[in-house]
C-alpha positions as CSV (number, residue, x, y, z in Angstrom):
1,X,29.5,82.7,45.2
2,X,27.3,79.7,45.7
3,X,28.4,76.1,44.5
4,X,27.2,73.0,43.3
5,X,25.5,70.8,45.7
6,X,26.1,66.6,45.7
7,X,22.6,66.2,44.6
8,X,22.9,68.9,41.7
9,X,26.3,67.2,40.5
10,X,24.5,63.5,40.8
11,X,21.7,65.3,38.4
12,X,24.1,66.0,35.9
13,X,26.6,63.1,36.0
14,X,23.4,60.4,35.3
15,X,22.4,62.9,32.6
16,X,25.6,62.9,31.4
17,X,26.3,59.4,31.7
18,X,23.4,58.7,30.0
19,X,24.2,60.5,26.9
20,X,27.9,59.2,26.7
21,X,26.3,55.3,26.5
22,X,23.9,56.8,23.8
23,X,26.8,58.2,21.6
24,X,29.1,55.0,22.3
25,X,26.5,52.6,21.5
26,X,25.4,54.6,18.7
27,X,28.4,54.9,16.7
28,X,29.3,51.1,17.6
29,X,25.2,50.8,16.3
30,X,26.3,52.4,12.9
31,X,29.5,54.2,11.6
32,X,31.7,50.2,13.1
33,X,29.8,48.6,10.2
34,X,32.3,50.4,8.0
35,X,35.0,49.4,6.6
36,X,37.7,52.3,8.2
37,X,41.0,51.1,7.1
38,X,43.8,52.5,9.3
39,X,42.0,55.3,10.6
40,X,39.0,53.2,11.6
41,X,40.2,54.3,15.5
42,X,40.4,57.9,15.1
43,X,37.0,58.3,12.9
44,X,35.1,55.7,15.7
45,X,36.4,58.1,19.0
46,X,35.8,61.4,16.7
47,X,32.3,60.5,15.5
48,X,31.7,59.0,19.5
49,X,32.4,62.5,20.7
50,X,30.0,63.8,18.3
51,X,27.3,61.7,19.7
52,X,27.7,62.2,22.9
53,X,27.7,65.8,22.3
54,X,24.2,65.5,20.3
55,X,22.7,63.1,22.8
56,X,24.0,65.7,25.8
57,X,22.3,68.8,24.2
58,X,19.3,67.0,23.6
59,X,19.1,65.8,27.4
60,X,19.8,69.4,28.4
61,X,17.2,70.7,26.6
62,X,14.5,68.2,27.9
63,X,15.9,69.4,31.3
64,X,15.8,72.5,31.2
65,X,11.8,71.7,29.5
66,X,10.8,69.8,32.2
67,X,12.1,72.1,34.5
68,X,12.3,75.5,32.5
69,X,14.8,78.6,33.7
70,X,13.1,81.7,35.3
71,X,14.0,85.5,35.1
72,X,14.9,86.9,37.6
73,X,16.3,86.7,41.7
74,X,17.3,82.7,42.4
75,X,17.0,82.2,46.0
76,X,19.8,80.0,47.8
77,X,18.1,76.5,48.8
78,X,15.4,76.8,46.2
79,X,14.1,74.9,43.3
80,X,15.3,77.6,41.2
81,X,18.5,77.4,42.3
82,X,18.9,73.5,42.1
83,X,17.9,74.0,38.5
84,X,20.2,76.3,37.7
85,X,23.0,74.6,38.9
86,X,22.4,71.6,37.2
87,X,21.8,73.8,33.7
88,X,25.4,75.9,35.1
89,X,27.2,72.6,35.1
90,X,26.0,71.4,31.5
91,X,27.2,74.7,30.1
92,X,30.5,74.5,31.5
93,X,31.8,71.3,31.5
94,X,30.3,70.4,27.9
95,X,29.8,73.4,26.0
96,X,31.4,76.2,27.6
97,X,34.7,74.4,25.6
98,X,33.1,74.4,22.2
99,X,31.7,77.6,22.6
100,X,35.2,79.3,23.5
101,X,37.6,77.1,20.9
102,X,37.2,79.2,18.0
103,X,37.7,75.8,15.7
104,X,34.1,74.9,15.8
105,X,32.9,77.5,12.2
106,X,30.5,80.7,12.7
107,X,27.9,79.0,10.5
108,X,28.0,75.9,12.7
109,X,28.1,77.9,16.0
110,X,24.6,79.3,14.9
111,X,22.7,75.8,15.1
112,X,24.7,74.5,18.6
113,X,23.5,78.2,20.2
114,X,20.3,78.0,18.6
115,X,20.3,73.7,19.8
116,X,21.3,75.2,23.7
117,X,18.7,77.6,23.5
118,X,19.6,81.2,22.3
119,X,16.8,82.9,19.9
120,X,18.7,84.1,16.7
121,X,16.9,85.8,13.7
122,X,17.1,84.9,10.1
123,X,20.7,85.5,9.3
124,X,22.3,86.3,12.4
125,X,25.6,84.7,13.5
126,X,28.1,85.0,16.8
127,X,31.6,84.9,16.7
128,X,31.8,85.6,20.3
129,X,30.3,83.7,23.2
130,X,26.9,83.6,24.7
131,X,26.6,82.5,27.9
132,X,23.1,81.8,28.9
133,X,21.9,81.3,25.5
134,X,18.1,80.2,27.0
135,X,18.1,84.3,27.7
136,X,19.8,85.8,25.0
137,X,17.2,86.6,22.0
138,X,18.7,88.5,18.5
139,X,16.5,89.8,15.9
140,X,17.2,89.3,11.5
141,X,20.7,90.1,10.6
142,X,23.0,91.0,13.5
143,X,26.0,90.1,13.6
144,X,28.5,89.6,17.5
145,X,32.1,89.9,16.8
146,X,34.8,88.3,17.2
147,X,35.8,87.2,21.2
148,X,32.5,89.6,21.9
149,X,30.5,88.3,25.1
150,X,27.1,88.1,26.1
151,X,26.3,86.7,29.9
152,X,22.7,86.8,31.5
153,X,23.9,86.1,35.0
154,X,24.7,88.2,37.6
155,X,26.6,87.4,40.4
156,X,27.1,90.0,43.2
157,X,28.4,87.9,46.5
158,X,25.4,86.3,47.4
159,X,22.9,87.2,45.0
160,X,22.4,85.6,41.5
161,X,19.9,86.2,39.3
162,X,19.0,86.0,36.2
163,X,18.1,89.2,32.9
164,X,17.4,88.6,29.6
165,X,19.4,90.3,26.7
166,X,17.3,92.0,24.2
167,X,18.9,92.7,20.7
168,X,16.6,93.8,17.4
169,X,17.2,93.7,14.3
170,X,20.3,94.5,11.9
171,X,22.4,95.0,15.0
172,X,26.6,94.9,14.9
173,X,28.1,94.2,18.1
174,X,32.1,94.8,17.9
175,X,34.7,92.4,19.0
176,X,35.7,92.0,22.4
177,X,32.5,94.2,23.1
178,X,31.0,92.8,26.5
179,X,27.3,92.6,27.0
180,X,26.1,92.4,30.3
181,X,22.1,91.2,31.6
182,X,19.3,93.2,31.5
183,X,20.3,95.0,28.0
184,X,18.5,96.1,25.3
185,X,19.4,96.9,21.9
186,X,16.8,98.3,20.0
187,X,17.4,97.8,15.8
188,X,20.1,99.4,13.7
189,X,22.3,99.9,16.8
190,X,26.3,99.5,17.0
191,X,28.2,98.4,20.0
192,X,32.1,99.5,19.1
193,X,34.4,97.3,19.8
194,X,36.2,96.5,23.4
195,X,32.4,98.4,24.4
196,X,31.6,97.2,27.7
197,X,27.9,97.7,28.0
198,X,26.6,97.8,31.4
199,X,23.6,95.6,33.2
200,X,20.3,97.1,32.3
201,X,21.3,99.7,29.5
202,X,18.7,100.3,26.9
203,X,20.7,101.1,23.7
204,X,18.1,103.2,21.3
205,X,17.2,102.4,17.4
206,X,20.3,104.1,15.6
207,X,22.7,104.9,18.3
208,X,25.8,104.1,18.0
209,X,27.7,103.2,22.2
210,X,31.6,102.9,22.8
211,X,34.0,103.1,25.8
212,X,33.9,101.6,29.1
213,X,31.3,101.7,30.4
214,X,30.0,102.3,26.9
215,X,28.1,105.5,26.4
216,X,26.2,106.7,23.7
217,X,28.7,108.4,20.9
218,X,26.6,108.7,18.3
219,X,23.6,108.1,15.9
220,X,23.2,106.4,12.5
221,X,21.3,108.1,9.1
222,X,20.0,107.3,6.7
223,X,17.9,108.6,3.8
224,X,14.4,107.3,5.3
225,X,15.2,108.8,8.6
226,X,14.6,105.1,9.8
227,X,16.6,102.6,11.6
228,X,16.1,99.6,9.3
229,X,19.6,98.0,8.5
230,X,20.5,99.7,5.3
231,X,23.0,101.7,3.8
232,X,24.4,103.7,7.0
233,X,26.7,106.9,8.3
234,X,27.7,107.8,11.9
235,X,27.1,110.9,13.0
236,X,29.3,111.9,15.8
């Protein structure tokens, strides 16, 4: 298990710091004009958070594009590393809370993954959490139950690296399914629920996995004989 260095921690805290004077100077900029009544304290700290939240994302992304994430091994002492600690410690002392509260709405969740990263097709929501959202990309109209996790990490005592999760299109992953790095689900596929789908499977067009570690139980039909989303069966 590696750890945070002082210079990785200083990184964040001035990027951090930085988008905390942002949000406080922009509410007092803007929403302290208003005439708040009784509430005025509540809305002003409420609508600060806010802001700092926005002005935090948007520095983590300008990060992360001035000095991009890369697949695979991280070596200990290397750029690669520094930057992924400084991207780790964004993710969970900021977001990692919002991400796992389960107040924040599906339809809302979409934009802040898609705002930290994560690739999601046309009508594709998460009611679990993605961790890593910079690898995680989801094809048109999948849906990732409830409590489900996806993580793109892998941490095996001193290594750490990094695999992308790969999901098509029309894609149901259960809740409480787990989805580790390296996988691939190919379109029309079903992960059950409480599925724990180990690093590096390739889950084919159709098939239908389960159990842990999940295994292939079954396939989908359908009239066309194609794996397209539509009206479906399982075939165990």
């Amino acid at each position: 298990m590696r750890t945070s260095t002082l210079a990785q921690t200083a990184v964040f805290l001035t990027l951090l710091g930085l988008a905390v004077a942002l949000g406080v100077a922009t509410t007092w900029a803007t929403v302290s004009r208003f005439p708040l009544g009784e509430y005025r304290g509540v809305v002003l700290v409420l609508t600060a958070i806010i802001f700092c939240f926005l002005y935090a994302m948007a520095y983590y992304r300008l990060f992360l594009w001035i000095a991009p994430l890369k697949e695979g091994p991280i070596q200990r002492n290397s750029r690669d590393e520094f930057i992924y600690h400084v991207y780790e410690l964004f993710y969970l002392v900021i977001f990692y809370s919002f991400t796992r509260s389960h107040l924040v709405p599906v339809p809302l969740m979409r934009l802040i993954y898609i705002g930290l990263g994560a690739r999601l097709g046309k009508n594709s929501y998460s009611a679990g959490t993605l961790f890593d959202p910079p690898f995680i990309v989801v094809g048109d109209n999948c849906i990732i139950g409830h409590d489900a996790l996806l993580f793109c990490h892998v941490v095996e005592g001193d290594n750490l690296e990094l695999r992308r999760i790969l999901i098509g299109n029309n894609v149901t992953i259960g809740g409480r399914a787990v989805v580790m790095p390296g996988v691939v689900i190919e379109n029309g596929a079903i992960v059950a629920i409480n599925a724990v789908v180990m690093k590096g499977s390739r889950i084919g067009a159709g098939e239908v996995w389960s159990g842990n570690p999940a295994r292939r139980k079954g396939a989908i039909k359908q009239r066309d004989n194609e794996v397209d989303g539509g009206a479906v069966a399982t075939d165990q």
